[in-house]
PALO-410588 format. One line per 5 residues: number of its first residue (from 0); their letters; for each residue y, z, x of N, C-alpha, C, O. Coordinates in Angstrom, 3 decimals, m for minus. Layout:
% PALO-410588
NUM) a) Y:Z:X:Y:Z:X:Y:Z:X:Y:Z:X; ...
***
This chain:
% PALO-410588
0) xxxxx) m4.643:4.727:19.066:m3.385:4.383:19.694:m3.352:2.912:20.082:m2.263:2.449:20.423; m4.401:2.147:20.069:m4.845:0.662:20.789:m4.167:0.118:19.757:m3.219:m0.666:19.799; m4.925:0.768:18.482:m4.509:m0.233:17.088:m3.122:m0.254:16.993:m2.558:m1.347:17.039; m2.447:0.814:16.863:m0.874:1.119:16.909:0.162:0.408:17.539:1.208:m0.054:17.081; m0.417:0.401:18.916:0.503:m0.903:19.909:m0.092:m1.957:19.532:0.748:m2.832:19.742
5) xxxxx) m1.124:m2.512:19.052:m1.198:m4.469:18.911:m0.569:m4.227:17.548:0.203:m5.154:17.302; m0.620:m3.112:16.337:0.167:m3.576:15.359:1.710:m3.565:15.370:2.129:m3.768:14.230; 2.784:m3.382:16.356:3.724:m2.816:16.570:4.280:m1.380:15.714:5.416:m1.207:15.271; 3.344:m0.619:15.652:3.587:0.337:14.733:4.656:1.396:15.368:4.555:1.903:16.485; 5.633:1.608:14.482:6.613:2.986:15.126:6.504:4.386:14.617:6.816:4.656:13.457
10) xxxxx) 6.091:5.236:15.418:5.756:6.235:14.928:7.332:6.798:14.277:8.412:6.421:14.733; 7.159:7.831:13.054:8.307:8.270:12.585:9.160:7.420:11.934:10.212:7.947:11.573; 8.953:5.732:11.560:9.976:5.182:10.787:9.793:5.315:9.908:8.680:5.703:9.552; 11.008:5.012:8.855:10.989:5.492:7.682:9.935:4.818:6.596:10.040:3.593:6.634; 9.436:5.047:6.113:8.120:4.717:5.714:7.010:3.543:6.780:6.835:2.379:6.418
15) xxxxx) 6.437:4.045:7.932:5.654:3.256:8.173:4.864:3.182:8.179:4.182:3.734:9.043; 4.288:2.350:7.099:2.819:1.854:7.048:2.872:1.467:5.640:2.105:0.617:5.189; 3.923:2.177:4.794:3.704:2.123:3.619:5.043:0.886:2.923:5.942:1.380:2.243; 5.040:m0.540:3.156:5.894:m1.592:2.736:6.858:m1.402:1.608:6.400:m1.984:0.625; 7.729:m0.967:1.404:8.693:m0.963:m0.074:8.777:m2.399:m0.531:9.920:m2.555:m0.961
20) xxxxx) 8.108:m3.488:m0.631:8.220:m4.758:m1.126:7.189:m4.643:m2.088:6.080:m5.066:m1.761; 7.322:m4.215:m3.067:6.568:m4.356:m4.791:5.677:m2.710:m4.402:4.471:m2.505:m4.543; 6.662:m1.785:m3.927:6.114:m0.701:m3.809:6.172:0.100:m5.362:7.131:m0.147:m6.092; 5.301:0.885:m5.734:5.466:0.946:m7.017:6.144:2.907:m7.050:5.940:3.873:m6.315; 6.838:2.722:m8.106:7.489:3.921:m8.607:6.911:5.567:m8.080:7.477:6.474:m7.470
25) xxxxx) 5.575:5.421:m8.629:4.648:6.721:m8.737:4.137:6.695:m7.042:3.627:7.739:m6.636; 4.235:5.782:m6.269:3.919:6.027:m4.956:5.170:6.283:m4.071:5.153:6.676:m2.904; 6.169:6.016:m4.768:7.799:6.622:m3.778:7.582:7.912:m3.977:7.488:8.852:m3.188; 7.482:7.809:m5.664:7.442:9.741:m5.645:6.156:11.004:m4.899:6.231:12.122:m4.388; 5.013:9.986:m5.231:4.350:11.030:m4.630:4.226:10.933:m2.750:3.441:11.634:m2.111
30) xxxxx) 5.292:9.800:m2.047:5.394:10.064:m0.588:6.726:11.561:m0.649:6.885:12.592:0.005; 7.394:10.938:m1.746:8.676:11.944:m1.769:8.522:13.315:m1.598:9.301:14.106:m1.066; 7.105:13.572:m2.259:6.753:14.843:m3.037:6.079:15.436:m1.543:5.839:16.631:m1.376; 5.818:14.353:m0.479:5.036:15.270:0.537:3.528:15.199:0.008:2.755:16.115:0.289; 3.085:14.033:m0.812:2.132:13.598:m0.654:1.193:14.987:m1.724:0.117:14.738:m2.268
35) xxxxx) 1.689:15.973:m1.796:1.375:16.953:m3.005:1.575:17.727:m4.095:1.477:18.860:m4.566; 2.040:16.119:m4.369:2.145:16.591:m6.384:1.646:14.762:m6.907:1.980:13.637:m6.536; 0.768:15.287:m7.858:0.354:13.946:m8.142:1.632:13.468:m9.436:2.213:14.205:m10.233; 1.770:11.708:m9.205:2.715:11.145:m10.343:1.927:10.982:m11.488:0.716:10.766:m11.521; 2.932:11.136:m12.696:2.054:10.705:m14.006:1.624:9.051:m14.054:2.249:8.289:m13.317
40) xxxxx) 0.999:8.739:m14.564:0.913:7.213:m14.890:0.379:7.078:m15.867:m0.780:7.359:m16.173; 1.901:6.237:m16.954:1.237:6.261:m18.265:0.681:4.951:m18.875:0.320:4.984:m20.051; 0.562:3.555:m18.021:m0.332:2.609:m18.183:m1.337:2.585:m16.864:m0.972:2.208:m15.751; m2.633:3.042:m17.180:m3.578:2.941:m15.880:m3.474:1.307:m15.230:m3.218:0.921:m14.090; m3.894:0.317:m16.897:m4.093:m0.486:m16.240:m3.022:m1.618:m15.378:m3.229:m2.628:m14.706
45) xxxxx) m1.901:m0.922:m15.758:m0.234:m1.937:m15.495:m0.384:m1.449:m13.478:m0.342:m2.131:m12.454; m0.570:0.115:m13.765:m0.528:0.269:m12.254:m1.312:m0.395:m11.012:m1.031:m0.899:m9.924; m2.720:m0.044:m11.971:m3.795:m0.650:m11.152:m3.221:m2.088:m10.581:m3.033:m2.216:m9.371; m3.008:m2.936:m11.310:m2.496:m4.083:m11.152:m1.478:m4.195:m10.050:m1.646:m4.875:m9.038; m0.559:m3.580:m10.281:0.709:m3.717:m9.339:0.083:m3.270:m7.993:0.139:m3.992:m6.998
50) xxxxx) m0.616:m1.853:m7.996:m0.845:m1.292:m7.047:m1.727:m2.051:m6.325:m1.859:m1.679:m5.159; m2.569:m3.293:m6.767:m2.871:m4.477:m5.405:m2.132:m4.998:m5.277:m1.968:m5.244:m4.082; m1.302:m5.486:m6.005:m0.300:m6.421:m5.303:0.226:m5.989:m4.283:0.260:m6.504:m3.166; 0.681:m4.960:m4.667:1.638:m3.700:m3.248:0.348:m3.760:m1.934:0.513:m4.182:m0.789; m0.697:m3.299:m2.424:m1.255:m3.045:m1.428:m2.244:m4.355:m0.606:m2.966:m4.246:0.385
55) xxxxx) m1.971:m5.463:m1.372:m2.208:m6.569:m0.753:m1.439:m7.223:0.297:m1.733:m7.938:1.256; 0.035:m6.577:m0.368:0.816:m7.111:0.461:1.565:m6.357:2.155:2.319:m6.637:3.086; 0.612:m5.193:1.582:0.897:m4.337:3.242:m0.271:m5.037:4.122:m0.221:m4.800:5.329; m1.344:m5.895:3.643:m2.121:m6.137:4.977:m2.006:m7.343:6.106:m1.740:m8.539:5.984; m2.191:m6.859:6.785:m1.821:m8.378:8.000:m2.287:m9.724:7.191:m2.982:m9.702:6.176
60) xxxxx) m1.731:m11.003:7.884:m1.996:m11.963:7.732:m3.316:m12.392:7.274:m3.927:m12.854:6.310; m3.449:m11.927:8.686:m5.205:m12.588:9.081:m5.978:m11.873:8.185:m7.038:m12.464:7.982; m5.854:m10.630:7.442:m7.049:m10.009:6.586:m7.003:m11.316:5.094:m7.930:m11.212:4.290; m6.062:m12.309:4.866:m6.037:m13.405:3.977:m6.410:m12.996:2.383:m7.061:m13.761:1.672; m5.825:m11.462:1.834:m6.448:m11.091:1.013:m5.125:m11.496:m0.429:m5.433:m11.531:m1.620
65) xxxxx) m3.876:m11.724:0.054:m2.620:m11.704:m0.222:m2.729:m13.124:m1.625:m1.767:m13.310:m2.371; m3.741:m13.777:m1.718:m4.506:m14.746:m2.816:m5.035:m14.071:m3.364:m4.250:m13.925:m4.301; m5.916:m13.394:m3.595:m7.194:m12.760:m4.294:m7.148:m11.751:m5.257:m7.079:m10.544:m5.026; m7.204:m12.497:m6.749:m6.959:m12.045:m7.770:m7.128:m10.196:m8.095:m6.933:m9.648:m7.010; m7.235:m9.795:m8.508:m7.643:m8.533:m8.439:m7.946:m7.551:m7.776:m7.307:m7.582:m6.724
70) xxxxx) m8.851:m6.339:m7.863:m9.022:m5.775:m6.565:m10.258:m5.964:m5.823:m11.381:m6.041:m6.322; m9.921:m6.040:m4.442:m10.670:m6.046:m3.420:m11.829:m5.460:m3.412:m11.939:m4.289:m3.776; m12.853:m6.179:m2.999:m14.092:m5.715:m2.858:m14.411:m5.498:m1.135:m13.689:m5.918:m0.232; m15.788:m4.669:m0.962:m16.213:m4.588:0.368:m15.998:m5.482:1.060:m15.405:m5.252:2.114; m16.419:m6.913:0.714:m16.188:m7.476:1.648:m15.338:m7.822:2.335:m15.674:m8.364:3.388
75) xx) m14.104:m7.682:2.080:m12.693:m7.041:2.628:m12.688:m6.213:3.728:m11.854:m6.292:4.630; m13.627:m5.391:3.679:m13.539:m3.785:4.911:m13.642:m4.489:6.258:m13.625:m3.834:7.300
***
């Protein structure tokens, strides 16, 4: 709950946590789906791709990952 209030997080908004800015297709549907039905994906590697960008771009500032070519390694955590 600590983390929640310094991130201004609102419980119950409409997607929070999950950014619709380069959110990708197969992750609307499978929040849509209630999170249980998996989406098809018929380029692994097109998604993979997008899906850091998307998910680079949900992290705070300060994690500075929003440069960094590809995907994230541990030293990120």
């Amino acid at each position: 709950m600590e983390l929640e209030k310094c991130t201004d997080f609102t419980p119950g908004a409409c997607s929070a946590g999950f950014g619709l800015e380069n959110r990708l297709p197969e992750v609307h549907y499978w929040i849509s789906q209630g999170c249980a039905t998996q989406p098809k994906v018929s380029n692994v590697e097109v998604f993979q791709e997008n899906w850091w960008k998307w998910w680079k771009g949900l992290q705070p500032t300060w994690q500075t990952v929003s440069e960094v070519e590809g995907p994230l390694d541990q030293s990120y955590c």
